[in-house]
C-alpha positions as CSV (number, residue, x, y, z in Angstrom):
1,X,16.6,3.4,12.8
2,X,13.2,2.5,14.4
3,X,13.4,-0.8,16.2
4,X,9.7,-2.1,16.9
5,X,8.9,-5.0,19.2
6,X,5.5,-6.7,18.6
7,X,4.5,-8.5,21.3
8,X,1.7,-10.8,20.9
9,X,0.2,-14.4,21.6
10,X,1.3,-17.2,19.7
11,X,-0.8,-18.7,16.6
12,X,-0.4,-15.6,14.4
13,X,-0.1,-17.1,11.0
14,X,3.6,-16.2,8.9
15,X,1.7,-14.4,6.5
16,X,-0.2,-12.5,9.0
17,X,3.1,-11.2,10.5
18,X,4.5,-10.4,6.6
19,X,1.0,-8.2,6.5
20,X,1.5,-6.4,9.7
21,X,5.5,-6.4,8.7
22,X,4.7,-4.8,5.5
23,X,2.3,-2.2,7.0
24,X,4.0,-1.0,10.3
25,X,7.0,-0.7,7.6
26,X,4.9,1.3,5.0
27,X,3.7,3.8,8.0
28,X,6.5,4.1,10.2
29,X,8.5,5.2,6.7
30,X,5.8,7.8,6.1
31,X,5.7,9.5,9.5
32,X,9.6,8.9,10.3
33,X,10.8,9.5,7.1
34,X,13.5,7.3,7.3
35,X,14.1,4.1,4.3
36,X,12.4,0.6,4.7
37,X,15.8,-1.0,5.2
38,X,15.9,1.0,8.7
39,X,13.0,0.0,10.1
40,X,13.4,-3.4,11.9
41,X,10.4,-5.4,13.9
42,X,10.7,-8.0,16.3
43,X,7.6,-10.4,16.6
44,X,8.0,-12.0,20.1
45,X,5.1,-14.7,20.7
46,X,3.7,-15.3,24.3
47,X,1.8,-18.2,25.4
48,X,-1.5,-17.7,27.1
49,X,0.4,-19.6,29.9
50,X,2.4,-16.6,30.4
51,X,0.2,-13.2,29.8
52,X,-2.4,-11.8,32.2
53,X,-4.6,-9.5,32.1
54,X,-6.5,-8.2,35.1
55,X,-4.9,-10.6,37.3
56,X,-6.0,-13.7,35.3
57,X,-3.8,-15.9,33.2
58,X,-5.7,-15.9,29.9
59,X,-4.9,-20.3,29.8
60,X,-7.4,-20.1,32.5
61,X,-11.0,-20.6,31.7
62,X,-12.7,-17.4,31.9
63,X,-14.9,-16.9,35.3
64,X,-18.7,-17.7,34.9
């Protein structure tokens, strides 16, 4: 049974995450060859307070 955990930053729409939902779904029961009903995903939304990338927090404003 795959578990898959999506992390991404908040403001993703619902139907936007039934999309993605229905395609990792679609693929991961083509390559794993397991049923739909096994495969579970896990959207976990992350404010821009908390994510950084290359030692900047992306809330801040980007350097000039």
């Amino acid at each position: 049974m795959p578990m898959i955990r999506v992390e991404l930053l908040e403001g993703r729409t619902l139907e936007q995450k039934r999309q993605f939902a229905d395609a990792i779904t679609r693929e991961s029961v083509r390559i794993l060859a397991c049923d739909p009903g096994d495969v579970e995903i896990i959207f976990i939304p992350v404010s821009k307070e908390s994510w950084a990338v290359g030692g900047r927090l992306l809330s801040d404003p980007a350097p000039e």
